[in-house]
C-alpha positions in Angstrom: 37.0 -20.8 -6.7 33.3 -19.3 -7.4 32.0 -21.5 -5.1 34.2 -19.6 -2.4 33.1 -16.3 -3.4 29.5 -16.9 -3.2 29.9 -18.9 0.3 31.8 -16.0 1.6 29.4 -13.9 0.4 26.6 -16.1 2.0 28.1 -16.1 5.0 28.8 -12.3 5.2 25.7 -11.5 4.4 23.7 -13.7 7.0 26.2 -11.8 9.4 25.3 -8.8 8.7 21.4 -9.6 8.8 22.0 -11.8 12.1 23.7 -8.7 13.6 20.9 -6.0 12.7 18.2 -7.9 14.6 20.5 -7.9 18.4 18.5 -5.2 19.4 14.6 -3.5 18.4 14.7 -0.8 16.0 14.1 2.6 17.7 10.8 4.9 16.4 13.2 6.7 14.6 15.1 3.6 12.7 11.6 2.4 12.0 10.1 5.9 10.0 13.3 5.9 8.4 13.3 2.6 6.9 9.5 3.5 5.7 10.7 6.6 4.4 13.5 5.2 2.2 11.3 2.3 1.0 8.0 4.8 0.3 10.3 7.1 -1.3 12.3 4.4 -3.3 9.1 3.3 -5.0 7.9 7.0 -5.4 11.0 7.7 -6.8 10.9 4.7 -9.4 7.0 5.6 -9.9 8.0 8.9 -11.1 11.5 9.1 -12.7 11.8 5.3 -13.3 15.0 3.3 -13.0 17.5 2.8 -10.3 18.3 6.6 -10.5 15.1 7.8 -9.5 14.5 4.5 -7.3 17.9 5.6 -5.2 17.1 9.5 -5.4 13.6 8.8 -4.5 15.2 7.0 -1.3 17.7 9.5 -0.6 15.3 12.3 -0.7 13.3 10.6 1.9 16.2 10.0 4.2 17.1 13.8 4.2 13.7 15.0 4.8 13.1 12.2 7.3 16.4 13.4 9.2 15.0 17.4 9.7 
């Protein structure tokens, strides 16, 4: 039965990664992802943890959206 779950979970996940590369990103997708992954590790730099790791992230997103 585990095995199941994690080939499911295989397979889902190649999907999902297979899908997001039908078309180029846009400017916009592109200084987003950056944004999230500087802020991410600023976050974590700073506050440490997933909590400042995912707030770091978030904070990037919502200034990256203005």
């Amino acid at each position: 039965m585990k095995i199941r779950h994690i080939l499911l979970a295989t397979t889902c996940t190649a999907a999902l990664a297979l899908g997001g590369c039908a078309s180029n990103p846009t400017n916009a997708q592109v200084g987003t992802g950056v944004g999230a992954v500087v802020g991410g590790v600023a976050g974590n730099a700073i506050f440490g943890g997933p909590v400042g790791t995912i707030g770091g992230a978030a904070a990037a997103v919502k200034f990256a959206g203005r």
